[in-house]
C-alpha positions, 0 to 999 in steps of 0.5 A, a space after each residue: 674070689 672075683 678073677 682079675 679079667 672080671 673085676 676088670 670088666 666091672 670097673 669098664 661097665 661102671 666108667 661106661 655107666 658113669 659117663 653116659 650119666 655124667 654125659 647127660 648132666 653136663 649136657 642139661 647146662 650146654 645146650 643152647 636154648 634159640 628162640 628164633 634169635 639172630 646170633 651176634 657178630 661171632 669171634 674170628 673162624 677158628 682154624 682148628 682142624 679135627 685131629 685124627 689119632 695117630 698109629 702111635 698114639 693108638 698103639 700107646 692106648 692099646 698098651 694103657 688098656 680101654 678102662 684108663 682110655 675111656 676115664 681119661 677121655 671123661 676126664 678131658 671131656 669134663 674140663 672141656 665143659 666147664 670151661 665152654 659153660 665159661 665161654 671159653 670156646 679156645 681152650 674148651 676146644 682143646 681139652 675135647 681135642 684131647 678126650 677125641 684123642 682118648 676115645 675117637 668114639 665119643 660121640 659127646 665130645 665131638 658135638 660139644 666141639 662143634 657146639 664150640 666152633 659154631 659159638 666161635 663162627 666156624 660153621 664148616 668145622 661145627 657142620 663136621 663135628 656135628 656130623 661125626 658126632 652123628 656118624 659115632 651115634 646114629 641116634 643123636 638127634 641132638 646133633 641134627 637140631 644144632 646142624 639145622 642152626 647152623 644152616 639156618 644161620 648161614 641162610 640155607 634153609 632147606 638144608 636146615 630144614 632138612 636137619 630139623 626133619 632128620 632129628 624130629 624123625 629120630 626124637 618126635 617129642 621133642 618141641 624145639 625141633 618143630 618150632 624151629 622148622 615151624 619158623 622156617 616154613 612160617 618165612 617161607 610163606 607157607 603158613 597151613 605147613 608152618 601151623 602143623 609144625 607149631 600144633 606138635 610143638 604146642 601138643 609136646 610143650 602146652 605152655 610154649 608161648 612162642 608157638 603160640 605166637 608164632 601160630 597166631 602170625 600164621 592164623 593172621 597172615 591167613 586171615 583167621 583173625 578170632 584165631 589169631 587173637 586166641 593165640 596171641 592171648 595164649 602167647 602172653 598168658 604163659 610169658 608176659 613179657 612178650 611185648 611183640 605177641 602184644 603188638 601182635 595181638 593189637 593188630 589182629 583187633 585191628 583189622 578186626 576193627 576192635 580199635 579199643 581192644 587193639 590199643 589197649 593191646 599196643 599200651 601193653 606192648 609200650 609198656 614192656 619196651 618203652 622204645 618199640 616205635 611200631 608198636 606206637 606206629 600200631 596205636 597211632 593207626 588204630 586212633 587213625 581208626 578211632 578218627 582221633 587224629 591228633 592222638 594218632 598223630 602224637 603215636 607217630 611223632 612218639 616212633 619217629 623219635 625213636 627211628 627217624 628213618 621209619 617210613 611207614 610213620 611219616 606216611 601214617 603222619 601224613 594220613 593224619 595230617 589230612 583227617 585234621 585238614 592240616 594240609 601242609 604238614 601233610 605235605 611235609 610227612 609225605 616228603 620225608 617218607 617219599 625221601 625215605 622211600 622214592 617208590 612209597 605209592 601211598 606216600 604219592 597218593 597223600 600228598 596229591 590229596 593234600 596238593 589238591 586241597 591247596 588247589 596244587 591241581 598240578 603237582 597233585 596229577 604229577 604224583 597221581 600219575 607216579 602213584 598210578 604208575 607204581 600200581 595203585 589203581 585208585 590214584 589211577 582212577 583219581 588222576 583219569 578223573 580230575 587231570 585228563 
């Protein structure tokens, strides 16, 4: 016969194995998947402040004995998820209070009400739930890549960084963590050390479109342009649906004067999102490329109904305007951009060009001067030569 304080240890064991399991599961539903993404505009900060069980309380716990504590707690920690997969932050919130109440030491909890608070915009109370949630389990990595989110999002990212480090020390498979940071030092223009994050998370995760797209803008912004192209390629082979590696993709052919295979690239990018004006500013340049001018000058006309602010493309209009010897459309592009844009060296420099072609020799020195004065030395060179 089984004694009484035996049986009372079995049933213990098997909660304990039970909620590690049911844990786990429920934890495979919550954990948000970010891509590099800037989070919406949250709800109000959430006030609540993280409840510490009283000595009554833990005296009323002692007299109900750990196996009921630990079932409840599960209990409460349950209904906290289903109601967070629900986006039910509020009342979430309360019932993880509660399974806190029952088992301070629930790691889970602690970090779900986190997860809770950082939905809601209550970063400071999200850091501190999720660093409780560390201190009660000293291996939860998790809990170190969600600190480092939130750090990222309110700017701080050597903290966040930081973060991202304490949980790829902890947990090196895990992919996310190294592109996370990979995304932080590719911003911080370090690209070799942003290449070295994006090999891990290639190397833990073969088919991860993001780094490999994330790995071909560092490839570009270093100027290896064949691996770039490589990358890109990589990047829509395993998500089609990135117009962005596409637009990427036209621009390293680009550069690499490939105009063909750069606006084929850009038609792709155009074709997942018919309103993504750079990428029809990118073909419009790789036409500028081709010499076909009016193409280019359509492509601009294309972005600037979409953004009609877009500097850039006016500036790119006018560029053309002056290939089709259309000098005073020329002119008027390079207006609006410098209206945009007071400082636009290059949009000075078309219009001068475009100036002196309409034997404007005055205004065209004057915006020489101004573009030489921003720092381009061909303006310089051109102002020297013809106004002096």
């Amino acid at each position: 016969m089984i004694s009484s304080k035996l049986f009372s240890n079995n049933i213990v064991n098997f909660l304990n194995c039970s909620t590690k399991l049911i844990t786990m599961n429920r934890l495979l539903f919550i954990i948000p998947v970010i891509c590099c993404c800037i989070l919406n505009a949250q709800e109000p900060v959430d006030s609540t402040v993280i409840q510490v069980p009283s000595e009554d309380f833990l005296n009323k716990l002692d007299s109900l004995g750990g196996m009921d504590s630990i079932a409840s707690a599960q209990l409460q920690y349950n209904k906290g998820v289903e109601l967070m997969e629900q986006k039910n932050y509020d009342m979430a919130i309360t019932f993880f209070d509660t399974s806190i109440l029952y088992n301070p030491a629930f790691a889970l909890a602690y970090f779900n009400r986190g997860i809770c608070q950082h939905k809601k915009g209550a970063f400071d109370l999200a850091k501190s739930n999720f660093n409780l949630s560390i201190e009660k389990d000293p291996s939860f990595h998790l809990a170190h890549y969600e600190m480092g989110l939130v750090f990222e999002e309110e700017g701080f990212v050597d903290m966040a960084i930081e973060s991202y480090s304490n949980a790829i020390k902890i947990n090196g498979k895990e992919a996310k963590y190294y592109y996370q940071r990979g995304v932080l030092v590719f911003q911080a223009a370090d690209y070799e050390k942003a290449i070295q994050d994006f090999n891990q998370a290639i190397s833990n995760k073969s088919n991860h479109a993001y780094a490999y797209n994330d790995r071909g803008s560092s490839y570009l912004k270093l100027g290896d342009l064949d691996a770039a192209i490589k990358d890109f390629h990589k990047a829509v082979q395993y998500n089609p649906s990135l117009s962005f590696s596409y637009n990427n993709l036209g621009s390293a052919y680009r550069k690499k004067e490939k105009f063909n295979e750069a606006i084929s690239a850009y038609n792709n990018a155009v074709k997942l999102d018919n309103k993504y004006y750079v990428a029809y500013n990118n073909r419009g340049m790789a036409k500028y490329g081709k010499e076909d001018f009016d193409g280019a000058i359509q492509d601009f006309k294309r972005a600037l109904a979409i953004k009609s602010d877009y500097s850039f493309a006016f500036n790119n209009q006018a560029s053309a305007y002056i290939g089709i010897e259309d000098w005073e459309n020329a002119i008027k592009s390079a207006d609006q951009a410098i209206n945009l844009d007071p400082n636009y060296t290059y949009a000075y420099y078309n219009r001068a060009i475009a100036k002196e072609m309409m034997r404007d020799l005055e205004g065209a020195c004057s915006d020489w001067m101004k573009a030489s004065e921003l720092g381009l030395d061909a303006a310089r060179i051109y102002y020297s030569s013809t106004c002096k």
